[in-house]
N, C-alpha and C positions, 0 to 999 in steps of 0.2 A: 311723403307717404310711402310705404311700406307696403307687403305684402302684407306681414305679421297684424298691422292696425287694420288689415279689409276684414271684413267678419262676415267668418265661412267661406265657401265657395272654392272648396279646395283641390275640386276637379279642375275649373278652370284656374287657378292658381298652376296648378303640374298642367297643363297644357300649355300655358303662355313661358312658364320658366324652359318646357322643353324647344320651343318654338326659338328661342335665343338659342340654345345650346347647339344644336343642330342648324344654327343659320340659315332659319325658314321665316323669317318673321315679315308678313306682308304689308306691303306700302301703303294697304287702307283697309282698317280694318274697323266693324261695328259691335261694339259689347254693347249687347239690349236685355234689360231684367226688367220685369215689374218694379214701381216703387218701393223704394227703401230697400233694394237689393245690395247696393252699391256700385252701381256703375261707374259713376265720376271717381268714387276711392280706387276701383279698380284702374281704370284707366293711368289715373296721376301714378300707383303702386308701378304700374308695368312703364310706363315712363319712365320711370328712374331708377325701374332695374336696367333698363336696356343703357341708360348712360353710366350709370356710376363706374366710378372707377376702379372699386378693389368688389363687386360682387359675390357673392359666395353659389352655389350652386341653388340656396331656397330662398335668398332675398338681396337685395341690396344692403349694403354696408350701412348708412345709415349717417356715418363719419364723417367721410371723405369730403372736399370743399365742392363735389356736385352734388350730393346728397344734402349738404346742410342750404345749397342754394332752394333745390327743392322740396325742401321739408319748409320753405318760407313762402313758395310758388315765385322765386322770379330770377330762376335759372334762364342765360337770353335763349337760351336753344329750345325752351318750352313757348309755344304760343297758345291760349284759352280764348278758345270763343265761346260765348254762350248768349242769350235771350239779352237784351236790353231797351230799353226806353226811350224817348223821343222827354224833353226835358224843357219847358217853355221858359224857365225864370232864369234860368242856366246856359239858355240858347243855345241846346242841344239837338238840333229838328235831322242831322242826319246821325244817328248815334253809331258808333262802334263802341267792340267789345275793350278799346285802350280807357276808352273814355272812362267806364266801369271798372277798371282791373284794381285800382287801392279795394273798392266795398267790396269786391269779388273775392280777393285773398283773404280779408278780414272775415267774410263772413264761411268759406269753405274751410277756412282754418282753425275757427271756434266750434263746424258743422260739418264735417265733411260730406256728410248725407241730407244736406240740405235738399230742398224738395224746391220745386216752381214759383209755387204760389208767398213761399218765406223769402226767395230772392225778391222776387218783384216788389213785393211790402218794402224790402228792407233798403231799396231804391226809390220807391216810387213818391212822390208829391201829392197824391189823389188816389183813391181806394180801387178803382175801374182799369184800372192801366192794364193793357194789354203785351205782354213783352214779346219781341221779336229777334232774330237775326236778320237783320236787313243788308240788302244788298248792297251796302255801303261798305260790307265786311269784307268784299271779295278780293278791292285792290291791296287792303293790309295785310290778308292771310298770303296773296300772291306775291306779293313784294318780298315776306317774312322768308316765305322756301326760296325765295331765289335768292337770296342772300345765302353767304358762306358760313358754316356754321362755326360759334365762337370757340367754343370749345368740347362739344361732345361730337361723339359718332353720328348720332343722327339730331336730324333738327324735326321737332314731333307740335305739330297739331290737337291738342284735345280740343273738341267740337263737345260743349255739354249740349245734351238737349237738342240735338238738330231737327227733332220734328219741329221745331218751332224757323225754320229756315226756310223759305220761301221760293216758288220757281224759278221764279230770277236768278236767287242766287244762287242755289240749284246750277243751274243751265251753264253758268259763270265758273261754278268748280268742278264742273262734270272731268275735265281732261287734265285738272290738275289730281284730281281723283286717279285719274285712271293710268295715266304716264305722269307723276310726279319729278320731280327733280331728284338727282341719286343722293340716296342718303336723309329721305325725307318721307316723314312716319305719320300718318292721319290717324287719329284716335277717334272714331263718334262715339260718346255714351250718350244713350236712347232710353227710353221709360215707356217709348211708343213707337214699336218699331212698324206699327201695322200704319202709323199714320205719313212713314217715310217713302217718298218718293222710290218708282221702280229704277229709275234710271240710278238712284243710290245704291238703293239695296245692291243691283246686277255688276258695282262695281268696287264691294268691300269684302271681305270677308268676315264673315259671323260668329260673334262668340257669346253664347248664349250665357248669359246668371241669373243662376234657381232663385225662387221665393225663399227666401230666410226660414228654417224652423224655430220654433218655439224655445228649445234648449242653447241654441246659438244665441239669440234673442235676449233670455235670460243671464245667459253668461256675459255677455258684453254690459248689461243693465247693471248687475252686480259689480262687476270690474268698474266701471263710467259712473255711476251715479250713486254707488255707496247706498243702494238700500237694500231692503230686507226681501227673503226671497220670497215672499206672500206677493206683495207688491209686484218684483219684479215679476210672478207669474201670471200675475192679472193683465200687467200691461203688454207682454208676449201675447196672451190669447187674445186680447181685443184688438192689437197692432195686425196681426194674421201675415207674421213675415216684414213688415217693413219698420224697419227700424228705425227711419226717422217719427214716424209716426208714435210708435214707442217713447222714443224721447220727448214729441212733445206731449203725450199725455203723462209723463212723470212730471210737467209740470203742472198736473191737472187741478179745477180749479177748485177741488174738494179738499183742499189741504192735506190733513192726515187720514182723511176718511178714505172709503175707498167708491168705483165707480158702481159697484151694485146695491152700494146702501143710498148712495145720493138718489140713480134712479128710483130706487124703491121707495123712499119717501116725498120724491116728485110724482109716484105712484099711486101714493097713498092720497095726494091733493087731488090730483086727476079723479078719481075715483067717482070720489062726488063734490065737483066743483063748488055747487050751489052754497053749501053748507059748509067749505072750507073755503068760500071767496077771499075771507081778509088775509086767511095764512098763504093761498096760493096768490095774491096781488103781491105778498112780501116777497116770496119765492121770484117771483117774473121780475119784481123792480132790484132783486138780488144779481140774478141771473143775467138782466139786460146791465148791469154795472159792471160785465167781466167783458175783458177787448173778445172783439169777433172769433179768433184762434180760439180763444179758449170756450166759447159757444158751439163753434164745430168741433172742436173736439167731443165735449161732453155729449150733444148729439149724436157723432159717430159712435158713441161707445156704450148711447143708450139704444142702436141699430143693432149692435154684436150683443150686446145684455139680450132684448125678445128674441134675435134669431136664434141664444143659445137655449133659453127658455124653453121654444119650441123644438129647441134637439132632447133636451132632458124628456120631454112629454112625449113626443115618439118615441123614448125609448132605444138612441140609437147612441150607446155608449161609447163605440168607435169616434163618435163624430163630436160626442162632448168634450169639451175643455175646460166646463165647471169643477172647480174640484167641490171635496164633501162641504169643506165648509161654507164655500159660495152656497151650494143646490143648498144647504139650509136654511140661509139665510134669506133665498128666495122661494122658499117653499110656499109658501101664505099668497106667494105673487104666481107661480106657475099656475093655478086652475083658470087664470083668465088671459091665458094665450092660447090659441086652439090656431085649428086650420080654417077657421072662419075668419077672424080678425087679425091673424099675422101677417098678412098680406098687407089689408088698407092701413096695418100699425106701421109698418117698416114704411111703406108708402110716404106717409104724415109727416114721417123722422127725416126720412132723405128731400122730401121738399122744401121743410125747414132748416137742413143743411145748404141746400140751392140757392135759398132765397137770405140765407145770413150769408155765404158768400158772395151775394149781389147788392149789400147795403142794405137790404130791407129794416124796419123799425124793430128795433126786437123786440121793445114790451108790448105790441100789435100781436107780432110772430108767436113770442110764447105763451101770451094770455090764448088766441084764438088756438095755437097748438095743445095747448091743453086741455080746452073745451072738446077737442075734437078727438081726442084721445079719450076722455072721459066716456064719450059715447060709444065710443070704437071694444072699450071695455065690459060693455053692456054687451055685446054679441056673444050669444052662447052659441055652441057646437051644433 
């Protein structure tokens, strides 16, 4: 990974390049952004500037036989911790992050912005699995620094995800945190940094990355996924900066259509259930045939579709992201969003986002969501 593949963030890009340059670069440090910022690309990019061998002053070479180890993730002087699972068929019951590292490289390497909840899935055995860093990690990462390093300058720690790290084991690295071994680089990427430990925080240095803009957003869509910029704009403003998110609503489950027409004619069944029962039962036994992911996606997206509704109907052009031919298209749908019903609407939408990521029934979910949204439609101003 590269500087050039992290997208945007290019304040903190000139801070970290100048950070090597100047021979300031500290022994433990925490890059924390909101989702889909890229912390983890960030992290592995500043990794493998600091070791390559022939660097240029704005990125790593790219080339070199440390750069192609890590452009694979299993250069030996890089260690990856991240969340992992407890494995009953596989008699996995103390798990480290070795155990994981094949699905861990395959999946940051087809994803680099892979998010929490798509690791877990894409290890787990059972829908419920809870991922952790468990204290089981602390003799392999300790052993890992005190070893001599094979061949780069520094031997470097990335920690994804350390909210997910526990006091234990917390307490465990607190001193290798703080007086590490010489020549030996902690990386935490964080997505929650409010949820990390003080005794962490008081002993890293902070490097903060911005929420993604829109245009960043769309430019890496069009670069990545080869589509057209209609599309790439719709899934920017419904994404609001996280790029992962982005990506996976391009695979969204409307095929060629787009997310404000699907809404709109799951709008139109809503409306008045009664009398559109047979077409909205197709719709619900449509919709519960699509894997979970792609229920919470559409959900999320039918969340940013009323909130922006209700930016168009205040009136606060600043804050829209509809362009003309969306607000057309939802014209006929804007007079039944007010400041009466946006509230218990977004409500409805983010419960059944809650409850589809907790296994619920979906054609239960979105038959009774849709009853309840029908009525939620009936509130006038």
């Amino acid at each position: 990974m590269q500087f050039k593949d992290v997208i945007g963030q290019d304040k903190v890009k000139a801070s970290l390049r100048a950070s090597r340059k100047e021979k300031r670069v500290s022994h433990a440090q925490l890059f924390f952004g909101p989702p889909g910022s890229g912390v983890l690309p960030m992290a592995m990019a500043y990794a493998q500037f600091l070791i390559c061998e022939n660097p240029s002053d704005e990125d790593s070479c790219g080339v070199c036989g440390v750069c192609q180890k890590c452009n694979k993730m299993v250069h030996p002087d890089i260690y990856f911790s991240f969340p992992v699972i407890t494995l009953a068929k596989q008699k996995i019951d103390k798990p480290v992050s070795n155990d994981f590292i094949v699905d861990f490289r395959k999946a940051v390497l087809s994803h680099p912005y892979l998010d929490y909840n798509d690791w877990i899935a894409e290890i787990s055995d059972t829908e419920n699995k809870q991922g952790r860093i468990f204290v089981h990690e602390a003799p392999e990462i300790i052993k890992r620094i005190n070893l001599k390093a094979f061949e780069a300058p520094f031997k470097v720690v990335i920690m994804w995800l350390p909210e997910k790290m526990g006091q234990d084991l917390a307490n465990k690295l607190l001193k290798s945190f703080e007086e590490p071994p010489d020549n030996t680089l902690f990386i935490l990427a964080s997505e929650q940094r409010e949820a990390l430990l003080q005794t962490i925080l008081s002993r890293t240095q902070s490097v903060k990355l911005g929420r993604l803009d829109d245009q960043q957003v769309i430019k890496s869509l069009l670069l990545n996924k080869g589509m057209d910029m209609q599309k790439a704009g719709e899934l920017a403003r419904l994404a609001d900066g996280d790029y992962h998110l982005a990506e996976e609503l391009s695979e969204q489950l409307v095929g060629d259509d787009t997310f404000d027409k699907a809404f709109l004619a799951w709008m139109r069944l809503c409306f008045n259930p009664i009398k559109n029962m047979e077409a909205l039962m197709a719709w619900v036994d449509q919709m519960a045939a699509h894997k979970r992911e792609e229920q919470k996606q559409f959900l999320f997206a039918s969340i940013q579709m009323v909130r922006e509704c209700m930016m168009v109907n205040l009136a606060e052009p600043s804050l829209v992201k509809l362009d003309n031919q969306q607000v057309k298209t939802l014209e006929k749908f804007l007079p039944f969003i007010n400041a009466k019903n946006m509230t218990p609407f977004v409500e409805e939408l983010s419960k059944a986002h809650y409850h589809i990521e907790r296994n619920a029934h979906a054609k239960i979910l979105f038959l009774d969501l849709s009853l309840k949204l029908g009525n939620i439609l009936q509130i006038k101003e």
